[in-house]
Each structure stands twice: as C-alpha cells, then as structure tokens.
PyMOL Python script that loads the backbone (N, CA, C, O; Angstrom):
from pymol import cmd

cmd.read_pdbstr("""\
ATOM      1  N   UNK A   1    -136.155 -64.762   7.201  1.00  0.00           N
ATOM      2  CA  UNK A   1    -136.621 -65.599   8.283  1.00  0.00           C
ATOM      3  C   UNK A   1    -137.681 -66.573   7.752  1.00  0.00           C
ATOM      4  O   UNK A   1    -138.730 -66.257   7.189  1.00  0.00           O
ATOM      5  N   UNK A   2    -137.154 -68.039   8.072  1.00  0.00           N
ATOM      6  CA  UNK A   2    -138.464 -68.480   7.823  1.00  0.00           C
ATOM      7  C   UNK A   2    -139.531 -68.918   8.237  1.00  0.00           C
ATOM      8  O   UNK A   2    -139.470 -69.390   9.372  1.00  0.00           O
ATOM      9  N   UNK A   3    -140.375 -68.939   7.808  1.00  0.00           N
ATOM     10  CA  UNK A   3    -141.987 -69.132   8.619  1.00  0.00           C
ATOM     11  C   UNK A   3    -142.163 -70.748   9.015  1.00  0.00           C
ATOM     12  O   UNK A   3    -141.840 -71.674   8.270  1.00  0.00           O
ATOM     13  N   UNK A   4    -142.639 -70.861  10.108  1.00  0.00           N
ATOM     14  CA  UNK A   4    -143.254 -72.405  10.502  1.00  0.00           C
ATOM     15  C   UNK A   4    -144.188 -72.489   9.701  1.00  0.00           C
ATOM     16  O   UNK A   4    -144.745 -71.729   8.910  1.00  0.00           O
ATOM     17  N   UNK A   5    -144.286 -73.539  10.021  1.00  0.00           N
ATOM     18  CA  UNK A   5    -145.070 -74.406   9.188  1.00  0.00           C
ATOM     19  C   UNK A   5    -146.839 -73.976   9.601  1.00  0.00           C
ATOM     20  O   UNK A   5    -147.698 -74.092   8.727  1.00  0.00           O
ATOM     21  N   UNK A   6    -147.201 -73.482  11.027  1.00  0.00           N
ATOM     22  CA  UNK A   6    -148.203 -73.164  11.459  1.00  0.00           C
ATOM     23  C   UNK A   6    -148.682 -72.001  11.165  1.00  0.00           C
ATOM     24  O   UNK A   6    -149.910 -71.917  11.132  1.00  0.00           O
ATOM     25  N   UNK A   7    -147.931 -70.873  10.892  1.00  0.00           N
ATOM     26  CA  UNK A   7    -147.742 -69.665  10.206  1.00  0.00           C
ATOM     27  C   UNK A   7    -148.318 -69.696   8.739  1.00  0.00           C
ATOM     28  O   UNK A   7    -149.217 -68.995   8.274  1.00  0.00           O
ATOM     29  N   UNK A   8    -147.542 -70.727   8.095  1.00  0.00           N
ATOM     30  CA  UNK A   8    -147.849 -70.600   6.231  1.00  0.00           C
ATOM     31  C   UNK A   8    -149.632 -71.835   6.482  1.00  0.00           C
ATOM     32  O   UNK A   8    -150.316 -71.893   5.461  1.00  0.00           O
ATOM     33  N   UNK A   9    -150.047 -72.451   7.427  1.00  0.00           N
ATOM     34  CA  UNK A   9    -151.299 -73.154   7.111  1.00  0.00           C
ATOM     35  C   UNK A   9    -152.132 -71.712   7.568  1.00  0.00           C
ATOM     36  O   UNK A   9    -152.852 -71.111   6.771  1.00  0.00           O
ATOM     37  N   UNK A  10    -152.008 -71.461   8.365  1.00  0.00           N
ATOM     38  CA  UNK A  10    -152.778 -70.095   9.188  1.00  0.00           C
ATOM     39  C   UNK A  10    -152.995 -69.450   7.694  1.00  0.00           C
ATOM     40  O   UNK A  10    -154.088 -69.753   7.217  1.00  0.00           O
ATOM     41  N   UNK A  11    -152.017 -68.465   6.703  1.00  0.00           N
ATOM     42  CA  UNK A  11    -152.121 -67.787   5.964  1.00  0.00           C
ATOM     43  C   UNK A  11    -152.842 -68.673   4.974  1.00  0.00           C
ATOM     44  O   UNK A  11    -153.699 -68.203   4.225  1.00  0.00           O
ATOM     45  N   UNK A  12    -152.570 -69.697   4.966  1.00  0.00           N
ATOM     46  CA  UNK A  12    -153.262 -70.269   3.836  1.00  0.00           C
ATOM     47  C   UNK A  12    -154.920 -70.683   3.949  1.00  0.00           C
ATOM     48  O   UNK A  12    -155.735 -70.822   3.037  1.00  0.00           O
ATOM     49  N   UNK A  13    -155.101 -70.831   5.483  1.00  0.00           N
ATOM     50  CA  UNK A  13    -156.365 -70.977   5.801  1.00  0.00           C
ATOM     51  C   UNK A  13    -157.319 -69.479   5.556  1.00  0.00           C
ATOM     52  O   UNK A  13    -158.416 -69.590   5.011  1.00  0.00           O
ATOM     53  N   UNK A  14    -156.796 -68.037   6.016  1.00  0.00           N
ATOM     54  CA  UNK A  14    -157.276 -67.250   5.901  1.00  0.00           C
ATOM     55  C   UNK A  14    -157.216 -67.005   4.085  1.00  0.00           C
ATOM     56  O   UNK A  14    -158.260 -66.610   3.565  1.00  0.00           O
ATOM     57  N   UNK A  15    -156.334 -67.180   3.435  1.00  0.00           N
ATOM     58  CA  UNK A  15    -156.820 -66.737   1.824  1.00  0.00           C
ATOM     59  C   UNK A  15    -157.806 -67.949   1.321  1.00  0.00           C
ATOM     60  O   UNK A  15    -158.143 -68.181   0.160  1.00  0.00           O
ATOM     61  N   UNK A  16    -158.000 -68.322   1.947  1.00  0.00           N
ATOM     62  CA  UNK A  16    -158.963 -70.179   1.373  1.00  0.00           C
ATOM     63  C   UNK A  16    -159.959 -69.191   1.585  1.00  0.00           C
ATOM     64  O   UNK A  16    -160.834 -68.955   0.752  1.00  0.00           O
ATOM     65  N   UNK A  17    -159.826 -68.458   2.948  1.00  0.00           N
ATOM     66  CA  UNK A  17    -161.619 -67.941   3.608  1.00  0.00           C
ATOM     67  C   UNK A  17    -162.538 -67.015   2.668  1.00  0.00           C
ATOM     68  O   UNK A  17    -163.731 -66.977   2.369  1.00  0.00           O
ATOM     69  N   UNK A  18    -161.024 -66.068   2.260  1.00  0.00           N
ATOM     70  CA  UNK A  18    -161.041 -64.741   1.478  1.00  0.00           C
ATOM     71  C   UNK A  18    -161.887 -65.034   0.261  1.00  0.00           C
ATOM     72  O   UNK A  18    -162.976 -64.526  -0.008  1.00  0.00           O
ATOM     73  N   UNK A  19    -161.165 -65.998  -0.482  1.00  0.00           N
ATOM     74  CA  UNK A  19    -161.568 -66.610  -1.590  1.00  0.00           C
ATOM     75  C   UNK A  19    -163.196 -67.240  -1.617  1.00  0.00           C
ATOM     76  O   UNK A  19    -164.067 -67.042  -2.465  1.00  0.00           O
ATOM     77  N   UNK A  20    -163.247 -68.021  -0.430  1.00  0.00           N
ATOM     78  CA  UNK A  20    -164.848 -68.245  -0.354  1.00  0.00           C
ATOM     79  C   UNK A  20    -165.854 -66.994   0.070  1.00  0.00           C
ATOM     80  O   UNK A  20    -167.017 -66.774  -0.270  1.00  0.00           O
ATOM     81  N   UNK A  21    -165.411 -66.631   0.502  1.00  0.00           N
ATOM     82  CA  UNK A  21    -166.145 -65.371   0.821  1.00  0.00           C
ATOM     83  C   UNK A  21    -166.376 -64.792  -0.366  1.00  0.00           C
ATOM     84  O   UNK A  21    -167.557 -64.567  -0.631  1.00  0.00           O
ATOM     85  N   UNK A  22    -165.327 -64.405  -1.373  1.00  0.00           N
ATOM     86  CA  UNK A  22    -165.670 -63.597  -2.559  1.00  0.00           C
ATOM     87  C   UNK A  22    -166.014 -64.444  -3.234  1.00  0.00           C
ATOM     88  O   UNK A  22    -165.751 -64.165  -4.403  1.00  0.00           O
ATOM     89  N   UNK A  23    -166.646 -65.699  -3.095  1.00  0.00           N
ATOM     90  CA  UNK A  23    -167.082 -66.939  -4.519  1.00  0.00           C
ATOM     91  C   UNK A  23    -168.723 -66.754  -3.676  1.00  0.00           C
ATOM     92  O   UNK A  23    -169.740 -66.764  -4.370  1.00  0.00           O
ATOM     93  N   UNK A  24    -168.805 -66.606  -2.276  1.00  0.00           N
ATOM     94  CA  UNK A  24    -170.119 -66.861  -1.456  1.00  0.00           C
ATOM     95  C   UNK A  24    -170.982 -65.680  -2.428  1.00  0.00           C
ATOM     96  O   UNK A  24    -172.002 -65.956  -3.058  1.00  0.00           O
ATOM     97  N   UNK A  25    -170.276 -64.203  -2.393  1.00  0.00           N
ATOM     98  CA  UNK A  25    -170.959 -62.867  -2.977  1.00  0.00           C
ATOM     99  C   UNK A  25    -171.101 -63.116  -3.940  1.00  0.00           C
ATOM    100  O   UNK A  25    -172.252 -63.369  -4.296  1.00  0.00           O
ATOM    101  N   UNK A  26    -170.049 -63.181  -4.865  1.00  0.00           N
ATOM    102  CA  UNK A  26    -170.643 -63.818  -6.136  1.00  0.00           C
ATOM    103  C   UNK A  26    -171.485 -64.453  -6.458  1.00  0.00           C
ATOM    104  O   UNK A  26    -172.058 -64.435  -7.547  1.00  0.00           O
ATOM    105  N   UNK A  27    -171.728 -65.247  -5.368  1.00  0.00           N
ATOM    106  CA  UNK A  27    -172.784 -66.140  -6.176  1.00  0.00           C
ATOM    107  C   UNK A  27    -174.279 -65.536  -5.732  1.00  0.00           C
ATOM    108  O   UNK A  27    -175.315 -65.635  -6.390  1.00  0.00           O
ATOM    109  N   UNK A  28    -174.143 -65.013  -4.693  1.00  0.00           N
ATOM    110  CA  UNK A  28    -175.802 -64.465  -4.207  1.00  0.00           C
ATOM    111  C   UNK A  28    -176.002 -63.237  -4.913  1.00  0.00           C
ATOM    112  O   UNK A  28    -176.954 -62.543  -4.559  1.00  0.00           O
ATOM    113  N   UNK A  29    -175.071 -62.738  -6.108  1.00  0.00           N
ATOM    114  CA  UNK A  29    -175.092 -61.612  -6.884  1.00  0.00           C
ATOM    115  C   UNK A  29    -175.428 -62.681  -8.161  1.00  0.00           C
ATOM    116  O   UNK A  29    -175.624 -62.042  -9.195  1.00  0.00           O
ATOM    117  N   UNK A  30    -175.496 -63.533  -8.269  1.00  0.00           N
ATOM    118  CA  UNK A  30    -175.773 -64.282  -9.541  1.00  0.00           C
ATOM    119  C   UNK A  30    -174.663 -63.973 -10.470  1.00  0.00           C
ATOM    120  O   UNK A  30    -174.939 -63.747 -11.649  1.00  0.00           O
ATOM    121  N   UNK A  31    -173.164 -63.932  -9.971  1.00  0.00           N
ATOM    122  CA  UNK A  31    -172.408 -64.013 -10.923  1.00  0.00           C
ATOM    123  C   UNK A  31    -171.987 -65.396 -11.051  1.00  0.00           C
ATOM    124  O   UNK A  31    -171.695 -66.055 -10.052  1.00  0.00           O
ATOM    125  N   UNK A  32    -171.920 -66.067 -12.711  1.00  0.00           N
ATOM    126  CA  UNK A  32    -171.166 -67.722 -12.122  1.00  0.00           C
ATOM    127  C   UNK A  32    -169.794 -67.455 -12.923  1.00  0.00           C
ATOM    128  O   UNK A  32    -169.069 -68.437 -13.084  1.00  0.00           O
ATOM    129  N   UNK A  33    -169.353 -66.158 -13.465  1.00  0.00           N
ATOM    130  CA  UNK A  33    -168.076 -66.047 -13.627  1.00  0.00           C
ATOM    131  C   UNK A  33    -167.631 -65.116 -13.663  1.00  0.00           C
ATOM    132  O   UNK A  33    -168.257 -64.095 -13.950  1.00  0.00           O
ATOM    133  N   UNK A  34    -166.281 -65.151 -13.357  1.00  0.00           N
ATOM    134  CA  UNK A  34    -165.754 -63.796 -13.861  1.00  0.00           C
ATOM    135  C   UNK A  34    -164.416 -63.763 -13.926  1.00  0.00           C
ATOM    136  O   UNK A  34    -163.830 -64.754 -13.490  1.00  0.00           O
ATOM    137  N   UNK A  35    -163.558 -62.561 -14.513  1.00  0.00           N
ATOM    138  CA  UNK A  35    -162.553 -62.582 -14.981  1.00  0.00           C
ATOM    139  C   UNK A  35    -161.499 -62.823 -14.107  1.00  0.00           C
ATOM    140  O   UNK A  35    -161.776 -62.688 -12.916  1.00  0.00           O
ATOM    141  N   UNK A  36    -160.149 -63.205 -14.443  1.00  0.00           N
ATOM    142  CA  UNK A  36    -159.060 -63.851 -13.093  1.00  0.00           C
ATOM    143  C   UNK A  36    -158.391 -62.363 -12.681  1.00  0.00           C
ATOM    144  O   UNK A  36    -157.987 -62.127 -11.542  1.00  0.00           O
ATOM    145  N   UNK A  37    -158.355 -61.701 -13.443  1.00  0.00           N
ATOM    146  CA  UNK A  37    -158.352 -59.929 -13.291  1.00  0.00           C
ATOM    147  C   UNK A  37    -158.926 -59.620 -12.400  1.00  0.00           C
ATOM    148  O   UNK A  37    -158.306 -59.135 -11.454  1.00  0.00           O
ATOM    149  N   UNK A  38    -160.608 -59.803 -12.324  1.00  0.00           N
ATOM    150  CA  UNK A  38    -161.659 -59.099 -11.758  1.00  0.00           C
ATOM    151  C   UNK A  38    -161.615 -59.857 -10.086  1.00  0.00           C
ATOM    152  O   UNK A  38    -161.726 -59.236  -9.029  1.00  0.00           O
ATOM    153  N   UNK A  39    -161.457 -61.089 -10.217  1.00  0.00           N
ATOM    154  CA  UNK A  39    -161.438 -61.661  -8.913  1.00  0.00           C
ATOM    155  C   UNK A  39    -160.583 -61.778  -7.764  1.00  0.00           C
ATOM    156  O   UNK A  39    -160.846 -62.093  -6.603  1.00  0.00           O
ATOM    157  N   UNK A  40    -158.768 -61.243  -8.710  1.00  0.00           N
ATOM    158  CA  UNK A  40    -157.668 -60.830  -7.857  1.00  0.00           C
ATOM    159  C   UNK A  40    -158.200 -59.227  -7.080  1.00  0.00           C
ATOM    160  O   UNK A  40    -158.319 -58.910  -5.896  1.00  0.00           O
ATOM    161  N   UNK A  41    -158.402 -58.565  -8.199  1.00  0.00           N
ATOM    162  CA  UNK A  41    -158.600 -57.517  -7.044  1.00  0.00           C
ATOM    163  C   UNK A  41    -159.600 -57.185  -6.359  1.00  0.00           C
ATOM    164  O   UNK A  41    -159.636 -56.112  -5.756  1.00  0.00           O
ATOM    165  N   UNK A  42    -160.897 -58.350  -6.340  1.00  0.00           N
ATOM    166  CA  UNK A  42    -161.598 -58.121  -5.323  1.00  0.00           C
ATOM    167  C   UNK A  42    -160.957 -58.981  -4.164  1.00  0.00           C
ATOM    168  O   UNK A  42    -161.359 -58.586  -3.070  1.00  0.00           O
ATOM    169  N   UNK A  43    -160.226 -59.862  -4.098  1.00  0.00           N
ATOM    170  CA  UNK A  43    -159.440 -60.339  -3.038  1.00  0.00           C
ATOM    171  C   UNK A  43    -158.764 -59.509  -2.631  1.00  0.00           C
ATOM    172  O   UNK A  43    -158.511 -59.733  -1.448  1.00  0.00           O
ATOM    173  N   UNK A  44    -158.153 -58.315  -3.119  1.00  0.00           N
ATOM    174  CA  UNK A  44    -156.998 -57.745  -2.474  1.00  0.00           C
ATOM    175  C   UNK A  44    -157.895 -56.567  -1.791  1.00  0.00           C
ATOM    176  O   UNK A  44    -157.511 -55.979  -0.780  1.00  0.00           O
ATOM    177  N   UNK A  45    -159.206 -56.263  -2.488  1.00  0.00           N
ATOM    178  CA  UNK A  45    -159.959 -55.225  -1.566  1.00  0.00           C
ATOM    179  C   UNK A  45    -160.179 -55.821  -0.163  1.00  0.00           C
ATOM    180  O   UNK A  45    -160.109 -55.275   0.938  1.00  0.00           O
ATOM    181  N   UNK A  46    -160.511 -57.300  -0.561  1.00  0.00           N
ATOM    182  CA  UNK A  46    -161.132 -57.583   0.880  1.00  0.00           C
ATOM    183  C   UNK A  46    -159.465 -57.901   1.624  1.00  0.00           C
ATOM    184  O   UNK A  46    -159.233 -57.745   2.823  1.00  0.00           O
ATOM    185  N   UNK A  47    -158.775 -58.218   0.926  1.00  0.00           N
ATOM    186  CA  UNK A  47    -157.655 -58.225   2.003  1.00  0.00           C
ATOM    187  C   UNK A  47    -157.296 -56.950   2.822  1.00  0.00           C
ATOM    188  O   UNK A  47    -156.648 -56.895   3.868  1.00  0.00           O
ATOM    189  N   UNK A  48    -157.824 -56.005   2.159  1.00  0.00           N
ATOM    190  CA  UNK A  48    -157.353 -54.014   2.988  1.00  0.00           C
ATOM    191  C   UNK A  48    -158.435 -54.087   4.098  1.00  0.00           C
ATOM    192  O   UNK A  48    -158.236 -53.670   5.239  1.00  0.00           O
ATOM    193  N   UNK A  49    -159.605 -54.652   3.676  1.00  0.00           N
ATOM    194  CA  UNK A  49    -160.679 -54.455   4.458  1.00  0.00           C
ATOM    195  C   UNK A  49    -160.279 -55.368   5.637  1.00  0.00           C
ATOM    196  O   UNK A  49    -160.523 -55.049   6.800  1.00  0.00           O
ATOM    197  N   UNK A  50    -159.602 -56.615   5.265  1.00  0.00           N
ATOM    198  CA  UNK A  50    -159.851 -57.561   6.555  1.00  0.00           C
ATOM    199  C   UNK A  50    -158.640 -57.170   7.739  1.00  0.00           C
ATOM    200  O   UNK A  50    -158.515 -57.586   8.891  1.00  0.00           O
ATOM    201  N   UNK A  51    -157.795 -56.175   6.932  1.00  0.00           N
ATOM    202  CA  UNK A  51    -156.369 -55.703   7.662  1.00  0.00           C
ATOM    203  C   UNK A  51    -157.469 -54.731   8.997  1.00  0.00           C
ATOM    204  O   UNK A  51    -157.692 -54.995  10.178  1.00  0.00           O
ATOM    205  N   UNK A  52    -157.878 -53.730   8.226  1.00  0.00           N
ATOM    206  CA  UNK A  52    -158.433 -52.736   8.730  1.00  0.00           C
ATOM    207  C   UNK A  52    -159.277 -53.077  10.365  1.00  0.00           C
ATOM    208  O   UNK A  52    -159.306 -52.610  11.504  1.00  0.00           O
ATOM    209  N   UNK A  53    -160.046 -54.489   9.360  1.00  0.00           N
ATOM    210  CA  UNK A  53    -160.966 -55.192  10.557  1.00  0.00           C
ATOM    211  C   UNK A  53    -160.212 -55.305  11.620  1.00  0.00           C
ATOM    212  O   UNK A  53    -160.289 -54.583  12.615  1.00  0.00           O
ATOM    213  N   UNK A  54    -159.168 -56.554  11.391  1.00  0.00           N
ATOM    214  CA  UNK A  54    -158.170 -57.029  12.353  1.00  0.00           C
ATOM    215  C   UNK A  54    -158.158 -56.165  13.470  1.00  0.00           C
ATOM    216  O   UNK A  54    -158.608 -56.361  14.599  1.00  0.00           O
ATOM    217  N   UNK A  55    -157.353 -54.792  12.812  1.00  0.00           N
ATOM    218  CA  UNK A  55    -156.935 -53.914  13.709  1.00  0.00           C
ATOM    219  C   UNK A  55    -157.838 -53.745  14.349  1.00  0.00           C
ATOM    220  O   UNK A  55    -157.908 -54.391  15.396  1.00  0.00           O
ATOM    221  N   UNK A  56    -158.935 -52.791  13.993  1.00  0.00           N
ATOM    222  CA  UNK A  56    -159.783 -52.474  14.438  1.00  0.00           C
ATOM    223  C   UNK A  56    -160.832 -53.198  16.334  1.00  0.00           C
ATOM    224  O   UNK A  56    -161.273 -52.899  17.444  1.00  0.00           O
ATOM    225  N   UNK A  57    -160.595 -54.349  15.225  1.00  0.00           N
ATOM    226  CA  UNK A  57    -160.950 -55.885  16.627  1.00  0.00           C
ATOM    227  C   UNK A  57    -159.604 -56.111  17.622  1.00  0.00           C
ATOM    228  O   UNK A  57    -159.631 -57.063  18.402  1.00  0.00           O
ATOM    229  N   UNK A  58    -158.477 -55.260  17.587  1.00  0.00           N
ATOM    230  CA  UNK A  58    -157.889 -55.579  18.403  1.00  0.00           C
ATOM    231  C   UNK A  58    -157.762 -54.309  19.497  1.00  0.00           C
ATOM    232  O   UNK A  58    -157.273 -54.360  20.626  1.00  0.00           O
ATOM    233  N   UNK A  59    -158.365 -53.140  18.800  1.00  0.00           N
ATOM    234  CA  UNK A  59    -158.043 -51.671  19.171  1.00  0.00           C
ATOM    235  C   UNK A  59    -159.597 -51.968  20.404  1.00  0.00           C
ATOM    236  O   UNK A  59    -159.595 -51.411  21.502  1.00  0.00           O
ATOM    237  N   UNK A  60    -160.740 -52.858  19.983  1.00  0.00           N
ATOM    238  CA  UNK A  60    -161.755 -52.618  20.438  1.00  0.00           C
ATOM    239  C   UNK A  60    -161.318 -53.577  22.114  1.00  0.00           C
ATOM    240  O   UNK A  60    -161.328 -53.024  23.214  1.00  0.00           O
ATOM    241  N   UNK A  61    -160.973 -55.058  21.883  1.00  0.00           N
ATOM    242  CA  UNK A  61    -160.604 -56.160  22.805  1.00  0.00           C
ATOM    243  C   UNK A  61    -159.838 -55.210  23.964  1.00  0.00           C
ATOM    244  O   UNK A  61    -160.216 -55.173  25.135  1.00  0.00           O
ATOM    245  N   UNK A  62    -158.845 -54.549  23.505  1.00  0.00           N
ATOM    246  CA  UNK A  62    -157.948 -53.830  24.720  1.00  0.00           C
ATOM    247  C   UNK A  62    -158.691 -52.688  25.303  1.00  0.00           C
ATOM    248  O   UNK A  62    -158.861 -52.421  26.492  1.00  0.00           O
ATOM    249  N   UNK A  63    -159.133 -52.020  24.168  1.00  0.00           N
ATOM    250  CA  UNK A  63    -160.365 -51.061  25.377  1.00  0.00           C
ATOM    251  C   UNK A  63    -161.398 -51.686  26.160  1.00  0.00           C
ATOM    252  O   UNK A  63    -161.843 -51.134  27.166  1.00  0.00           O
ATOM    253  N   UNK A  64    -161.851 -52.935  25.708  1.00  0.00           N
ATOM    254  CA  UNK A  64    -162.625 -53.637  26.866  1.00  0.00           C
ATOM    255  C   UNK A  64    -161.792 -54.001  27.521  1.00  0.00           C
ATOM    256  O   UNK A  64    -162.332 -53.902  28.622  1.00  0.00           O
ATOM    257  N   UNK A  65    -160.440 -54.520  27.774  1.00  0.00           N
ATOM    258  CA  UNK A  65    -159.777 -55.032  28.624  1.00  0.00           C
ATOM    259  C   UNK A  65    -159.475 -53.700  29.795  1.00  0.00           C
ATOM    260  O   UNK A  65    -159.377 -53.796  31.018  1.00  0.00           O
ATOM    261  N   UNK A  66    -159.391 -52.679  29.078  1.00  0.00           N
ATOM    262  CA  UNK A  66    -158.666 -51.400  30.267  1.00  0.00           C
ATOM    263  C   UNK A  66    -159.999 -50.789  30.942  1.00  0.00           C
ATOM    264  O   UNK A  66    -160.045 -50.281  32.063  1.00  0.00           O
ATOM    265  N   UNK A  67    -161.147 -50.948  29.977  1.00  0.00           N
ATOM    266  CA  UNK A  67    -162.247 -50.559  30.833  1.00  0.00           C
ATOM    267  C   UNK A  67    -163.146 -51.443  32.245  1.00  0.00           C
ATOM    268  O   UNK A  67    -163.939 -51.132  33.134  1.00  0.00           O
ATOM    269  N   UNK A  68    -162.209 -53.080  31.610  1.00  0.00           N
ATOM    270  CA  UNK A  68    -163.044 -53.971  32.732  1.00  0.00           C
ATOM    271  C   UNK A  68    -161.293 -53.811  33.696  1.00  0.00           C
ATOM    272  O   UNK A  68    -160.892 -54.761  34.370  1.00  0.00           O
ATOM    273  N   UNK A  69    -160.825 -53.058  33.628  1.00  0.00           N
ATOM    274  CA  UNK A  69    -159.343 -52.943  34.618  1.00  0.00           C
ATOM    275  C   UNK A  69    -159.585 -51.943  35.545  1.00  0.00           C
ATOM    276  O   UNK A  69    -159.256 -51.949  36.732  1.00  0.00           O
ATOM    277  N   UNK A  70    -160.493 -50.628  34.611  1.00  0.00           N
ATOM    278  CA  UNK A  70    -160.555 -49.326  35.372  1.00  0.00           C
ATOM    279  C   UNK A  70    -161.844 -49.878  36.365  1.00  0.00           C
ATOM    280  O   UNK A  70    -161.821 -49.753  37.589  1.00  0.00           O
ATOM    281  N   UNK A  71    -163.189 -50.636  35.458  1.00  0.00           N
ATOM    282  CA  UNK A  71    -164.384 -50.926  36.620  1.00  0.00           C
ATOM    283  C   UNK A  71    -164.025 -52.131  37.543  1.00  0.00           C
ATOM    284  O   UNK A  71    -164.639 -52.120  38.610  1.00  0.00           O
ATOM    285  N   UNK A  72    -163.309 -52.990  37.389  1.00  0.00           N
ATOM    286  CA  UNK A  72    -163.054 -53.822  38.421  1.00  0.00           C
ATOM    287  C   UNK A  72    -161.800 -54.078  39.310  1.00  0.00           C
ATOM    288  O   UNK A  72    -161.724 -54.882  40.239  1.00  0.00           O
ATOM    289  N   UNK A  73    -160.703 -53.128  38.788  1.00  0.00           N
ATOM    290  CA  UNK A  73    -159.468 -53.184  38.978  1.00  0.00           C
ATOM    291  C   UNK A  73    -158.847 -54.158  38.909  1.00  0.00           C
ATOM    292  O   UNK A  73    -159.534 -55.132  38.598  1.00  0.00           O
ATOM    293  N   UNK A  74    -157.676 -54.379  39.083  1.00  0.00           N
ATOM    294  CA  UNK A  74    -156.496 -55.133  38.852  1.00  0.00           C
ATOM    295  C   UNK A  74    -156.934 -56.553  39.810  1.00  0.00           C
ATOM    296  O   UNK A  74    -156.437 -57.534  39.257  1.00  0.00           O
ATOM    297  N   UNK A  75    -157.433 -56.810  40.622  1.00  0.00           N
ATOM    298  CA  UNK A  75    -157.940 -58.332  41.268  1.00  0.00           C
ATOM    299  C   UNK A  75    -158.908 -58.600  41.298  1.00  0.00           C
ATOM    300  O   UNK A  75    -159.231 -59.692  41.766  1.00  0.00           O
TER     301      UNK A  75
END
""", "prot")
cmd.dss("prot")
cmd.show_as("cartoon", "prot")
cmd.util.cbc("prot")
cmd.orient("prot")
C-alpha cells in the first residue's frame, strides 16, 4: 500500500525532530561528535521511547475523555 504524500512528510517531520532532539542533548552534554554507529542507535532508543510515549498519551486522552463522560455525561 502506498503512503500519501502527507503520511511520508509527517514521518519525515517526526525523524527531523528525533534527530534534533538527539543533536539538542548532545550538545548540552558537550559532545560535538560522534560516531554514525553511536547516533543511529540513540535514534532508535528514542524512537522505542517516543512509541511508548505516543501510546501512553493516548491511553491517558481517553481516560480523560471517559472520566469527563462518567462526571458530566453524555450531553
């Protein structure tokens, strides 16, 4: 199946983020380099981590949604 076009900028916007994010740490760790080894798999850590997040932020949104359902009900 293939992906729109809004799909592959989306993914590409979030690994742009990934990537700055792990260049932001780096740098407030005073690293100004490091190996193309060392920097793939800190991307792929933060990619487990940002999965985890995701979920996590979506598990939290629907329990606020069922708890503002149970305190205010359905209208």
């Amino acid at each position: 199946m293939e992906q729109s076009e809004e799909i592959l900028a989306l993914k590409e916007a979030i690994a742009l983020n990934r990537e700055s994010l792990l260049n932001e740490l780096l740098s407030s760790l005073n690293f100004e380099e490091i190996n193309e080894e060392l920097f793939q798999h800190l991307l792929e850590i933060i990619s487990i981590r940002d999965k985890e997040i995701i979920k996590l932020n979506k598990a939290l949104e629907a329990q606020e949604v069922i708890n503002k359902v149970f305190k205010d009900g359905l209208i």
